[in-house]
C-alpha positions as CSV (number, residue, x, y, z in Angstrom):
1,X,-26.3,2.2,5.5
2,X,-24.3,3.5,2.4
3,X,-21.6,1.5,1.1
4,X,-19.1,2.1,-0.8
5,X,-19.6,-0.1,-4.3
6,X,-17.7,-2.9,-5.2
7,X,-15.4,-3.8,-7.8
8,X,-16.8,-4.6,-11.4
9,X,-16.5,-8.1,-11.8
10,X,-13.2,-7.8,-14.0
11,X,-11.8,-5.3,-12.0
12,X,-12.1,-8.1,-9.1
13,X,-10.7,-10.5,-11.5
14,X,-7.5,-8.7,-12.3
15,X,-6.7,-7.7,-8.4
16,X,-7.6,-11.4,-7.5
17,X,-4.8,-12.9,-10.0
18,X,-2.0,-10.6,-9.5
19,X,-2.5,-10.8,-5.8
20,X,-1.8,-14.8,-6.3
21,X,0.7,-14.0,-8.2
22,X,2.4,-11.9,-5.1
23,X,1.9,-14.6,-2.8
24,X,3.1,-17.1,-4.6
25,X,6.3,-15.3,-5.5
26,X,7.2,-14.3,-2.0
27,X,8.9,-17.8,-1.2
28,X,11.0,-18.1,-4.4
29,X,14.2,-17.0,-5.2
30,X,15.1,-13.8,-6.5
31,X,15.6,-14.7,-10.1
32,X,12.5,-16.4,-10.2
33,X,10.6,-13.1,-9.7
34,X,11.4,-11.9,-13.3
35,X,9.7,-14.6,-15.1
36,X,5.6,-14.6,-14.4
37,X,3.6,-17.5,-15.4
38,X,-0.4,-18.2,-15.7
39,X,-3.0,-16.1,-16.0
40,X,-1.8,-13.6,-13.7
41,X,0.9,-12.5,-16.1
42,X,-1.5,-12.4,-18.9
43,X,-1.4,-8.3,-20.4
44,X,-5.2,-7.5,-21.4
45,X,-6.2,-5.3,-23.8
46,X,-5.6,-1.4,-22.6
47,X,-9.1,-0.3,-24.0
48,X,-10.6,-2.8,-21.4
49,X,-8.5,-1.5,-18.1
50,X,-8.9,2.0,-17.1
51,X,-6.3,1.9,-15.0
52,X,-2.6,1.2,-17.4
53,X,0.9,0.9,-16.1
54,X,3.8,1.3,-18.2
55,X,7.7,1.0,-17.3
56,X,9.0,3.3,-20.0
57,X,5.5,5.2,-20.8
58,X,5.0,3.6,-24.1
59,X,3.8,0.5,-23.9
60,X,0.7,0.2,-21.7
61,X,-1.1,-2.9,-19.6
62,X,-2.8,-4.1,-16.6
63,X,1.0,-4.9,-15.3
64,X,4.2,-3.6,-15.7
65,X,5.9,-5.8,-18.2
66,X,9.6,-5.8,-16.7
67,X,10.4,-5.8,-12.5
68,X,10.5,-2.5,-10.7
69,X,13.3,-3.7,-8.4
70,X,16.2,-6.2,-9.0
71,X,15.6,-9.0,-7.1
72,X,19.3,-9.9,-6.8
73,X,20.5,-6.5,-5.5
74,X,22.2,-6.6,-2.4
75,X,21.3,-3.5,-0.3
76,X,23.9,-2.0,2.2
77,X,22.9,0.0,4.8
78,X,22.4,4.0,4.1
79,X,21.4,3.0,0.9
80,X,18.5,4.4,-1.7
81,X,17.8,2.7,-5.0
82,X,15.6,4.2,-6.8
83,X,13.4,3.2,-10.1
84,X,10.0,4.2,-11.2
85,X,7.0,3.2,-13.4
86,X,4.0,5.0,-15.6
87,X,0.5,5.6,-14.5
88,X,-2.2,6.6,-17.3
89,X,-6.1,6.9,-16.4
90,X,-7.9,5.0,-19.6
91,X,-11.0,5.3,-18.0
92,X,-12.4,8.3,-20.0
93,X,-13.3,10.2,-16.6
94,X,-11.6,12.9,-15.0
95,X,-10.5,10.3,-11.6
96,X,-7.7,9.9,-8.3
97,X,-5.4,7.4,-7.8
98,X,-3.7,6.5,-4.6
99,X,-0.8,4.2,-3.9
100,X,-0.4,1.6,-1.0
101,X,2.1,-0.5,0.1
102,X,1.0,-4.2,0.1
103,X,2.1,-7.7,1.0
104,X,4.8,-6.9,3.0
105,X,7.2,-9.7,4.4
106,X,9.6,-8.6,7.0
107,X,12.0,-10.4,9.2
108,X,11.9,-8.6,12.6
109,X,15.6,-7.5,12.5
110,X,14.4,-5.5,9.3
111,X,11.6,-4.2,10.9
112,X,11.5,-0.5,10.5
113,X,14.9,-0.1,8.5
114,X,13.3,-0.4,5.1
115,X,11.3,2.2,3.4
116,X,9.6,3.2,0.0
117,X,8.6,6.7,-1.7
118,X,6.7,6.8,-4.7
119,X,6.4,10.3,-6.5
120,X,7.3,13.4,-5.3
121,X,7.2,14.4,-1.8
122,X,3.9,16.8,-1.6
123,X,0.8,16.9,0.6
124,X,-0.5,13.7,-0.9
125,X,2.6,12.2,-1.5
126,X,3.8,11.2,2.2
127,X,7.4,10.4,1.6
128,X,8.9,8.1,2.6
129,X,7.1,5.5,4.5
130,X,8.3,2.5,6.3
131,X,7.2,-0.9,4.8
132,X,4.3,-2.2,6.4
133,X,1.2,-3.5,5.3
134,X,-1.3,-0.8,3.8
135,X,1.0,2.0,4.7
136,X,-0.4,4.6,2.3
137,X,2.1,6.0,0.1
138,X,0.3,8.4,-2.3
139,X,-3.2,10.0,-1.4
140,X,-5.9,10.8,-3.7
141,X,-3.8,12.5,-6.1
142,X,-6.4,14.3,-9.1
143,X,-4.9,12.6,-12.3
144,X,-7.6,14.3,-15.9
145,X,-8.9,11.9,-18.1
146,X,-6.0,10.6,-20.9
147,X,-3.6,11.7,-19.0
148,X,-0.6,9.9,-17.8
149,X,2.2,10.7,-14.5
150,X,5.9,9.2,-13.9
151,X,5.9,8.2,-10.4
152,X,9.7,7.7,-9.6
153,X,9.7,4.9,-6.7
154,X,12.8,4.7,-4.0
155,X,13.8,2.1,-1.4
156,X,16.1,3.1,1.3
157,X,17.6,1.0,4.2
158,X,18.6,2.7,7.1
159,X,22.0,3.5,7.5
160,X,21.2,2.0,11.4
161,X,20.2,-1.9,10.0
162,X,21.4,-3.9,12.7
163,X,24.2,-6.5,11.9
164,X,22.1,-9.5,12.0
165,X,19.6,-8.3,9.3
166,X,23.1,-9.7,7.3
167,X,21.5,-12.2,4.6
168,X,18.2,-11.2,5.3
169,X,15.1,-11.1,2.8
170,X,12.3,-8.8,2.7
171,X,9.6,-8.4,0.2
172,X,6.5,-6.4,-0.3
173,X,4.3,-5.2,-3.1
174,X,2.5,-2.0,-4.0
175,X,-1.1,-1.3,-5.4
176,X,-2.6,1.6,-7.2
177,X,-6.3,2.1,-7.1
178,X,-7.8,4.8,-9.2
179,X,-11.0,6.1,-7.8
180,X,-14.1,8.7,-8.2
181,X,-13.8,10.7,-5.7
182,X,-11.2,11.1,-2.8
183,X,-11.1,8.3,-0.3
184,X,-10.7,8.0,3.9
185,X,-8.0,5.5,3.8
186,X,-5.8,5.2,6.9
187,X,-2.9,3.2,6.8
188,X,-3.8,-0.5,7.5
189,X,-6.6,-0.2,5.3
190,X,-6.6,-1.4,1.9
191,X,-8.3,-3.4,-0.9
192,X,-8.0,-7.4,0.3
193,X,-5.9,-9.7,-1.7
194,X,-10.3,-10.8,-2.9
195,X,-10.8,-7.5,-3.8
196,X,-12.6,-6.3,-1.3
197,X,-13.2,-2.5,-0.8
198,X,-12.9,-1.7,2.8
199,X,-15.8,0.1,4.4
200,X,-15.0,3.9,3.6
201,X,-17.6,6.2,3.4
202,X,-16.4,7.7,-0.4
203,X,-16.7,11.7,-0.7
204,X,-19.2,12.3,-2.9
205,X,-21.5,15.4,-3.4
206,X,-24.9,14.8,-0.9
207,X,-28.2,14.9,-3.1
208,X,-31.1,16.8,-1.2
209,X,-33.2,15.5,-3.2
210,X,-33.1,12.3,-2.0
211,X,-35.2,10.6,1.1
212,X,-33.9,8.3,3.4
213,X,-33.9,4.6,2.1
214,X,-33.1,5.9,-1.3
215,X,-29.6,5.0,-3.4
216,X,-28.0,6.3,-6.3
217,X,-25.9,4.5,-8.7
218,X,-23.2,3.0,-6.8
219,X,-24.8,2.9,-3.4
220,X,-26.8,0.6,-1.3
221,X,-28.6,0.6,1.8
222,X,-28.7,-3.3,1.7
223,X,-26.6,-5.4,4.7
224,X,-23.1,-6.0,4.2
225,X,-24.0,-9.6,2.4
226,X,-25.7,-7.6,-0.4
227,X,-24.1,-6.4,-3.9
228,X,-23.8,-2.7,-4.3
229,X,-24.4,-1.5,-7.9
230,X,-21.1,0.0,-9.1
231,X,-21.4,3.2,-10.5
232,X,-21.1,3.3,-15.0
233,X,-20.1,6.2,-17.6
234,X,-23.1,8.3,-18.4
235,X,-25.0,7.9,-15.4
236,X,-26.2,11.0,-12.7
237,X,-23.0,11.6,-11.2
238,X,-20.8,10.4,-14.3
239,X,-19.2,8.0,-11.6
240,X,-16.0,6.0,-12.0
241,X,-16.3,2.7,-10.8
242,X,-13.6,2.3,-8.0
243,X,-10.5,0.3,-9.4
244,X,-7.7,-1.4,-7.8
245,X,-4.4,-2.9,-9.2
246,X,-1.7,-4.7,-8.0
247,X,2.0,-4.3,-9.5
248,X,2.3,-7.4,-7.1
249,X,5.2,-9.5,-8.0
250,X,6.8,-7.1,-10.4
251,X,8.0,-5.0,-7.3
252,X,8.2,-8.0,-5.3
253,X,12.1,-6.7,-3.5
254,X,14.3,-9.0,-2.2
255,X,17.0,-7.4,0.1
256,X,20.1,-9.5,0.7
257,X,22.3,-7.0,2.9
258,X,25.9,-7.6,1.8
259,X,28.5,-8.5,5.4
260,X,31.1,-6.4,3.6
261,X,28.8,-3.3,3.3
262,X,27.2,-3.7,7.2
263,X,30.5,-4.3,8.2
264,X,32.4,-1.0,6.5
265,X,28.9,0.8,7.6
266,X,29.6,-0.2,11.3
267,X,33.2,0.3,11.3
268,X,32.7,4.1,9.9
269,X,29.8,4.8,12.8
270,X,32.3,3.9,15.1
271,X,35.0,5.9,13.8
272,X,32.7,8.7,13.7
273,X,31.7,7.7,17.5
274,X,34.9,8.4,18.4
């Protein structure tokens, strides 16, 4: 059976760390989420990543360099906050990317009041979605190679947040994953914090040439324990091996809802009851 190929052994490298770095972030305090530490804050060279993120568009890494989010904010309900970051495809291929939502920690009086768009709302922007794990924010969006996109990012708490989601956190993160060809992704399904590629049958152009049993670059027919061969620059299909990177901590949100704000937002929906 075809499978869709792995990440290069970097690529898996890069996802692995930063995912660490969301977990391990998701239980500290706010301020804390503004200084990174170990390897997983480490910027790597941006002819090595063919994927780059930037907050102002000028300098480029593997990360964003300064928090998407302030983690000290407090949020009142009926709120949007919006922010943004830089998205550049280094790869030297012509390539999609996608955006997920990832990581997500909600307390169940939150549940369903938060919500994050990135990028404008198009067809393959589906804007906004509610925070929850995998939710797919951005689909398969065609992005030439050298070229770069703003992707202006917005959280917005319903204006309906219950009063005992008063003092509440919530966090998540969000990954970006440039890609070959356009992918099958439902929401729910996304790269593992191991970098794993889900089983998704990737679109690409059928060769008739081929007999059954036979792979191309990037394919295998082996059982799910075997390594498939990642696609490389120059080969048949000039494939881009499939990428995935996590802004992970550095979007990390922490919503602390203010009494004074829930309480003025209550008293006005009662007024307006009236």
């Amino acid at each position: 059976m075809t499978r869709m190929p792995s990440l290069p052994r970097w690529a898996r490298a890069l996802t692995v760390g930063s995912a660490i770095l969301v977990v391990a972030v998701l239980g500290l305090a706010g301020p804390a989420l503004a200084t990174p530490s170990g390897p997983a804050a480490t910027t790597t060279s941006a002819a090595a990543d063919p994927l780059l993120l930037s907050n102002d568009g000028v300098t480029w890494a593997a990360q964003l360099a300064h928090p998407l989010f302030d983690a000290d904010y407090r949020y009142v309900p009926g709120e949007r906050v919006t922010s943004g970051f830089w998205l550049k495809n280094n790869s030297g291929h012509n390539a999609y990317y996608t955006v997920q939502v990832t990581g997500v920690e909600i307390p169940a009086d939150l549940t369903g009041a938060l919500s994050l768009s990135v990028g404008s709302n198009t067809e393959s922007a589906k804007n906004p979605v509610i925070l929850a794990n995998c939710a797919v924010a951005v689909r398969n969006v065609k992005l030439a190679a050298g070229s770069r996109v703003y992707l202006p990012s917005t959280v917005t708490m319903s204006s309906t947040a219950p009063l005992a989601a008063r003092n509440q956190t919530a966090s998540f993160g969000v990954t970006t994953t440039l890609h070959d060809a356009p992918l099958d992704l439902s929401d729910g399904q996304c790269l593992t914090s191991e970098g794993i590629v889900p089983a998704v049958e990737p679109t690409l152009p059928h060769d008739p040439t081929l007999t059954p049993g036979e792979t191309t670059a990037g394919t295998s027919t082996g059982t799910p324990g075997d390594q498939a061969t990642a696609p490389t620059a120059g080969g048949a299909s000039g494939a881009l091996a499939l990428t995935g990177v996590y802004l992970g901590g550095w979007v990390t949100l922490s919503v602390l809802l203010s009494a004074g704000g829930i309480l003025l937002a209550s008293r006005r929906r009662r007024a307006e009851d009236r």
